[in-house]
VOPA-983627 format. One line per 5 residues: their letters; for each residue x, y, z of C-alpha. Coordinates in pm, 1 decimal, always signed. Each point is the difference from the previous one (the first is absolute). Layout:
residues N
a = X/Y/Z | ...
***
This chain:
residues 319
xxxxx = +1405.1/+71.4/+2919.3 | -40.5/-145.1/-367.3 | -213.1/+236.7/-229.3 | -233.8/-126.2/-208.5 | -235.8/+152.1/-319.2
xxxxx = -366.0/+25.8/+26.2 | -281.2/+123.4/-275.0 | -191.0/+284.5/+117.2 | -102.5/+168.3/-237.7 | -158.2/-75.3/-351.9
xxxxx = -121.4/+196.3/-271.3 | -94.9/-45.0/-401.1 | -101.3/+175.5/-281.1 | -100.0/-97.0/-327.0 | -128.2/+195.0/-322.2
xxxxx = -341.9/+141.0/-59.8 | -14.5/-176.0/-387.4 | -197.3/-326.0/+96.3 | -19.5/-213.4/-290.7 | -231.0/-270.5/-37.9
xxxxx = +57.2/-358.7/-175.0 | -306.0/+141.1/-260.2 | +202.1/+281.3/-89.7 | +262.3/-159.5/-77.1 | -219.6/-209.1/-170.6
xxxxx = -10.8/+286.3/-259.0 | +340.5/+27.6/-48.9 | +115.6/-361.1/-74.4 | -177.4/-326.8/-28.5 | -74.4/-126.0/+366.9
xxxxx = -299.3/+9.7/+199.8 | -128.4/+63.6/+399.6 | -56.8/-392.3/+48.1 | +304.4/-69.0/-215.1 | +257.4/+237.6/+246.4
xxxxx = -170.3/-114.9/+355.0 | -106.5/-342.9/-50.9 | +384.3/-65.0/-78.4 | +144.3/+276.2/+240.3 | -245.4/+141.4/+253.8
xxxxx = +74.9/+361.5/-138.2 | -304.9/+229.1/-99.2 | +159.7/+332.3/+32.2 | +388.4/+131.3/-2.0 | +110.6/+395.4/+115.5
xxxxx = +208.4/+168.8/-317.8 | +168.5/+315.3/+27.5 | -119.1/+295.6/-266.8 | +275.7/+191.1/+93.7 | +185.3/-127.5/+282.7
xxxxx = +345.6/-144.0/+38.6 | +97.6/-249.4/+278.3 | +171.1/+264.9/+204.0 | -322.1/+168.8/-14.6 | -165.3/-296.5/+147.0
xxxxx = +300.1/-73.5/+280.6 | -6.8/+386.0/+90.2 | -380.1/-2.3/+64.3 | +37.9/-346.7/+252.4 | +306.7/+128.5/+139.7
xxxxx = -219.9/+393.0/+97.2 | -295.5/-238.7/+105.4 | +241.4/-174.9/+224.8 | +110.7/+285.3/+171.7 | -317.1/+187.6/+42.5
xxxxx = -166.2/-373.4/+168.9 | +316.7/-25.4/+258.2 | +83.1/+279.7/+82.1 | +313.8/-8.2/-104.1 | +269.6/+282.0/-95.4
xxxxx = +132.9/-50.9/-395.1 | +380.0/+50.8/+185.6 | -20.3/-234.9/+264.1 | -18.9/-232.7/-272.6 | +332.9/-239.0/+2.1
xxxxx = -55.5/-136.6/-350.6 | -241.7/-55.4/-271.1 | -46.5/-312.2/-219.4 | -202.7/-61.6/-285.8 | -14.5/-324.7/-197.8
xxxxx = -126.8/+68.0/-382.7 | +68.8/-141.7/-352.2 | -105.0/+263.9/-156.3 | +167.2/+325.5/+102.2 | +10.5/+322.2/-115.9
xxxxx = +387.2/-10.6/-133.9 | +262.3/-216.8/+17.6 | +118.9/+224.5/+286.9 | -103.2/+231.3/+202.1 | -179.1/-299.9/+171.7
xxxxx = -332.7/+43.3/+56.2 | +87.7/+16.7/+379.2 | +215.7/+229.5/-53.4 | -262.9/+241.3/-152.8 | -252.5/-59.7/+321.7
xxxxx = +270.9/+105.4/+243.4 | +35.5/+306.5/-201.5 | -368.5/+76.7/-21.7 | -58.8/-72.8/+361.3 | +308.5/+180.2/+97.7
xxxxx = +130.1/-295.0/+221.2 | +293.2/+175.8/-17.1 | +197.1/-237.6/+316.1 | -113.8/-380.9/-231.5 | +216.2/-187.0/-228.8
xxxxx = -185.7/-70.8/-305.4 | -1.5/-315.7/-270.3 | -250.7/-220.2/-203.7 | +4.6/-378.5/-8.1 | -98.5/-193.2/-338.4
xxxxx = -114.9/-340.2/+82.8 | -345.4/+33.9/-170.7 | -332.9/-142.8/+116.6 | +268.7/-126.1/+312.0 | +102.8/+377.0/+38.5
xxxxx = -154.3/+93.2/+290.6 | +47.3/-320.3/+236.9 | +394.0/-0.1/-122.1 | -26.8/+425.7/+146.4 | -164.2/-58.3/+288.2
xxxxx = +267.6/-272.3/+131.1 | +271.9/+233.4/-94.9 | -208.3/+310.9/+221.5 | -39.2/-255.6/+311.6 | +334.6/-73.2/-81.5
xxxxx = +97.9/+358.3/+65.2 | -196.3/+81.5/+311.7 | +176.3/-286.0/+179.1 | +306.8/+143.1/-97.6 | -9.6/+317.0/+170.7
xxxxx = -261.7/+205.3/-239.2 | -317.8/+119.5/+183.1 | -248.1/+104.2/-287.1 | -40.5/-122.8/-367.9 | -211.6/+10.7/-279.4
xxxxx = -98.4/-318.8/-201.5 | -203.5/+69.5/-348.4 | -85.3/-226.5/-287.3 | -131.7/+214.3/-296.0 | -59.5/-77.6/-382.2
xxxxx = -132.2/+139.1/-333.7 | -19.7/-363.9/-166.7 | -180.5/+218.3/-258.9 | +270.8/+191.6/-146.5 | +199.8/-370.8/-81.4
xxxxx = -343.9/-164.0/-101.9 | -20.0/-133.7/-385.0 | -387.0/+133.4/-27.4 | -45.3/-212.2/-331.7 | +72.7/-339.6/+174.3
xxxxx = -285.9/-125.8/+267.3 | +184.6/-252.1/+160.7 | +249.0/+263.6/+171.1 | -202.8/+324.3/+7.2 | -306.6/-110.7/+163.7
xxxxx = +166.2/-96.9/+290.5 | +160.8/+302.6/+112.5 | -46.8/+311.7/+213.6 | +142.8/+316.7/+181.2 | +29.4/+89.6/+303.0
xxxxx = +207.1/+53.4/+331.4 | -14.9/-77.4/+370.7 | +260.0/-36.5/+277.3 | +92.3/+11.1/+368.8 | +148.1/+156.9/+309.6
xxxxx = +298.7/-233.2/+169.3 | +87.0/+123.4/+369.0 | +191.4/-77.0/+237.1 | -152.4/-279.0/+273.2 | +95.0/-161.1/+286.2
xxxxx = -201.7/-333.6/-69.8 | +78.0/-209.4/-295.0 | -290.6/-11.9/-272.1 | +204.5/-162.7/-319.5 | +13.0/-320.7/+87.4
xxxxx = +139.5/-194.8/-345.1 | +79.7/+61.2/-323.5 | +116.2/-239.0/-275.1 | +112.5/+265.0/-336.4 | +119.0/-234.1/-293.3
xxxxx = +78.1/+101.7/-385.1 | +43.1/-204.6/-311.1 | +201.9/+168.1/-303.0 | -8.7/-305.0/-232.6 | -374.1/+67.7/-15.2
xxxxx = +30.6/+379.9/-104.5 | -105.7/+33.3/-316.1 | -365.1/-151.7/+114.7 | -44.6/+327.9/+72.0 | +146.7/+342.3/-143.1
xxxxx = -62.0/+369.3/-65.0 | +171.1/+337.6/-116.2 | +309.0/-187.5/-201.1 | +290.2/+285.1/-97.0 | +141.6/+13.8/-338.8
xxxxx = +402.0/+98.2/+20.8 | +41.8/+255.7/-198.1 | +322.7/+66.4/+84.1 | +256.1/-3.3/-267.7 | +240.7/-228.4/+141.4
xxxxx = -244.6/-267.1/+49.2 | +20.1/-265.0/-310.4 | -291.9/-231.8/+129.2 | -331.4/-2.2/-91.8 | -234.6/+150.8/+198.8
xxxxx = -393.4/+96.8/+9.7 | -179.4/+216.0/+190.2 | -411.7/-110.7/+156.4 | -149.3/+231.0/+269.9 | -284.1/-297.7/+8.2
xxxxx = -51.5/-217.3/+272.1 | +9.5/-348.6/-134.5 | -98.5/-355.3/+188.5 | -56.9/-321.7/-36.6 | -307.4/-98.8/+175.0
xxxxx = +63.6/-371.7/-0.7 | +327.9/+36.8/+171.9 | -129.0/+265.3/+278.2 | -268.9/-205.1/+68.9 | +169.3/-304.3/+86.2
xxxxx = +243.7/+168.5/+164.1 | -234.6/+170.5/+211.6 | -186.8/-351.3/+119.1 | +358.2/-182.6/+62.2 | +260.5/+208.6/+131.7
xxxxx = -230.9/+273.4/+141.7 | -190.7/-207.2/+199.6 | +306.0/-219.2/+134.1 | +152.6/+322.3/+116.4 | -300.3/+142.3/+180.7
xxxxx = -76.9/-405.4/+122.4 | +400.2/+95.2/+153.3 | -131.5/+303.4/+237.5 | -357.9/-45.1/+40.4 | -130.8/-71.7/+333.4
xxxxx = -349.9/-152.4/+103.0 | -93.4/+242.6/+200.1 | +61.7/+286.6/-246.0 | -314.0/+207.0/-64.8 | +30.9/+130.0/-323.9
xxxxx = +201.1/-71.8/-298.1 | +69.8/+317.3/-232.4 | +132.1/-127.0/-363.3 | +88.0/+205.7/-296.5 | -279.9/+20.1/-211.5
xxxxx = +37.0/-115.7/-335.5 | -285.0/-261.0/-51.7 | -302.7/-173.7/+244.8 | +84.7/-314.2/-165.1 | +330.1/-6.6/+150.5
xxxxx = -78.3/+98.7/+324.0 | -317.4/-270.9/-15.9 | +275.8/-284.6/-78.9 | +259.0/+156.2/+257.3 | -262.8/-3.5/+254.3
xxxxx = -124.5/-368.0/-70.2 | +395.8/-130.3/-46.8 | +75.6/+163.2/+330.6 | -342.4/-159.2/+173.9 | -18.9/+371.9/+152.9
xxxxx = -379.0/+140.4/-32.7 | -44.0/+206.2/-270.6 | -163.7/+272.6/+224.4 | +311.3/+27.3/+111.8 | +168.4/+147.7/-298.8
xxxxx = -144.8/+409.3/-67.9 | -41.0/+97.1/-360.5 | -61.4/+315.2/-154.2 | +84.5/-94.3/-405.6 | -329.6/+77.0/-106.7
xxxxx = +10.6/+365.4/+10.7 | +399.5/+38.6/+25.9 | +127.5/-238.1/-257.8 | +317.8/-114.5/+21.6 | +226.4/+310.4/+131.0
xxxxx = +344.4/-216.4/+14.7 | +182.8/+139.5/+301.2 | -306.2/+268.8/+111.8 | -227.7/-332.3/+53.3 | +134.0/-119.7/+379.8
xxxxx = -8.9/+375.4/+117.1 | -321.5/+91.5/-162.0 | -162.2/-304.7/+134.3 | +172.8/+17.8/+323.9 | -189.9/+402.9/+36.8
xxxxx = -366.5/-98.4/-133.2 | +7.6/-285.4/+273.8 | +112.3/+210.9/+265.3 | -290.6/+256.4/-121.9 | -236.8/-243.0/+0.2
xxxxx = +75.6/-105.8/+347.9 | +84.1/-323.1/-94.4 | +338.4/+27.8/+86.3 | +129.2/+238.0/+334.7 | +323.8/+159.5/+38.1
xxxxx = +98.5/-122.5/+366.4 | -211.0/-260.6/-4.6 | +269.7/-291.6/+30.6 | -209.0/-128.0/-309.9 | +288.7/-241.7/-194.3
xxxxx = -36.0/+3.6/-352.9 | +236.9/-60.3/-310.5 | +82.7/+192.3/-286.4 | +108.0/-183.9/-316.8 | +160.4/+142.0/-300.7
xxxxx = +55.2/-202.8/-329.2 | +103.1/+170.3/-346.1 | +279.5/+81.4/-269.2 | +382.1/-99.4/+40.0 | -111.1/-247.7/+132.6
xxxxx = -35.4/+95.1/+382.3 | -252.3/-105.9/+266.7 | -2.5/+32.3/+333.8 | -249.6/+24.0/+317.4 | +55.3/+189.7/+341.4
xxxx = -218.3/-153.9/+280.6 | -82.2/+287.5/+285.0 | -219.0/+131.8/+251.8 | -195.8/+338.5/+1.0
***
C-alpha cells in the first residue's frame, strides 16, 4: 500500500515585544495610517533577546507536548529560515539537539518568504518514501537583518516561528503542488551579503547584513506570476486559501484576478507582519485555533509562498 504524509499537528510561537506602527512612529518618520493603509500591518513580534533557534526550539517542544509525540520517534526535522543563527550548525540542527531527537536527520532550507511551502514538499516528500514522522518549521528574526533607519523595509517585518507534524497516512491529503524559482530576478531581493576576506581572493567584495528590496519589483511579481501559479493548482471547491503574508493589497488583487472570494483567503498581517517563511505556518496554527480550520476535517485549502531568489510555489491539500 502507497504511504502518504498528513499534517497533524501544528504549533507557533512568536515573541512577547509587540510593537506598534506608533512606536515606530517614534523612531523614524512613518505613521499608523501611513504603515496599514498601504500594508494592513498594525503590530509585528521582535525578539529582545531571542535567536531563531530559540523560536524553532519553543514550536518544535509545543509540538510534542500537543501530539503526544516522543522527541526520538522523530525521523527528521526541517526548518526553512533566512535568517539563522550561523552559517552552520543549521538551525535544525540545533532543535534536534535541544529536543534530543536523537534517531532525525537534521537540515535548514533557505528559500525565504517561499521557505516553508518549498520544506513542507520536501517532508511529504519523505513520508512517501519510507519515513513515518517529520517535523516541518518556518522560523525568522527579520529583525536582526532589518535596516531600522529606512521605513520602507523595516516596517514591514516581524519574528516569529510556527510549524507542523507530517505522519505517516494511508489516504492521500497533498493533492498538487506547482514549486517554481527565478534567479535572474535575485537581486530584487537580498540580505546578509559576505565580504571575502580571504587572502587569495583579488575581487572586490562588500559585506551588508541588511535585508534590501525593491518594492516595485516584488509587487508585480507577486500579482503576475504568483497568482498564475496558484490559478495552476487551485480548485473551486477549495475552502480556504492560506498565502504568505506580506501585504492586504496583494492578496485583495490576487483574490479579484483569481475571481475567488476574498473570504476565502485568511489573513493575520495585522498583528504578525510579514514573518517571511514563519507566515504560512503561523497562519496555518491561529486558524486551526480559531476553529476555522480542523485537522481531519477533509477541509482543502492552499498554501502559497512567494519571496527572495526568486522562488514561489503553492501546495494544494486536504486536512
Amino acid at each position: 500500500m502507497n504511504q502518504h504524509a498528513k499534517i497533524t499537528c501544528t504549533s507557533r510561537y512568536v515573541p512577547k515585544n509587540a510593537v506598534s506602527n506608533d512606536q515606530l512612529s517614534t523612531m523614524m518618520d512613518t505613521s499608523d495610517e501611513w504603515i496599514s493603509s498601504r500594508t494592513g500591518i498594525r503590530s509585528r513580534n521582535i525578539v529582545t533577546n531571542e535567536n531563531t533557534s530559540d523560536l524553532c526550539i519553543k514550536v518544535a517542544e509545543k509540538l510534542l507536548k500537543k501530539s503526544g509525540k516522543n522527541a526520538e520517534d522523530l525521523d527528521f526535522i526541517l526548518v526553512a529560515t533566512m535568517t539563522p543563527d550561523f552559517g552552520t550548525p543549521s538551525v535544525a540542527c540545533l532543535v534536534q539537539g535541544s529536543i534530543l531527537a536523537n534517531q532525525a536527520f537534521a537540515f535548514d532550507i533557505s528559500a525565504a518568504c517561499t521557505g516553508f511551502v518549498y520544506a513542507l514538499s520536501m517532508g511529504e516528500k519523505l513520508i512517501r518514501t519510507g519515513k513515518k514522522l517529520g517535523m516541518v518549521i518556518g522560523g525568522e528574526t527579520l529583525s536582526k537583518v532589518l535596516d531600522w533607519e529606512d521605513r520602507s523595509t523595516a516596517v514591514l517585518f516581524g519574528d516569529g516561528a510556527a510549524g507542523v507534524l507530517l505522519e505517516a497516512s494511508n489516504e492521500e491529503h497533498f493533492l498538487k503542488e506547482k514549486l517554481q524559482a527565478d534567479g535572474q530576478r535575485a537581486k530584487s531581493l537580498t540580505s546578509g551579503y559576505l565580504e571575502n576576506k580571504s587572502p587569495f581572493y583579488t575581487g572586490t567584495s562588500e559585506s551588508s547584513s541588511y535585508l534590501q528590496m525593491t518594492g516595485r519589483d516584488i509587487y508585480d511579481f507577486s500579482l503576475n506570476d504568483v497568482t498564475n501559479n496558484i490559478r495552476e493548482i487551485v480548485d473551486e471547491d477549495v475552502d480556504y486559501l492560506l498565502l504568505h503574508q506580506a501585504n492586504k493589497r496583494i492578496i485583495e488583487k490576487i483574490s479579484k484576478k483569481l475571481k475567488v472570494p476574498r473570504e476565502k483567503f485568511l489573513t493575520n498581517m495585522e498583528h504578525n507582519g510579514n514573518t517571511s517563511a514563519a507566515s504560512i505556518p503561523l497562519l496555518l496554527d491561529e486558524s486551526v485555533e480559531k476553529g476555522v480550520l480542523q485537522l481531519g476535517s477533509k477541509q482543502k485549502i492552499v498554501l502559497t509562498g512567494y519571496g527572495g531568489g526568486l522562488t514561489w510555489g503553492s501546495i494544494l491539500l486536504t486536512l
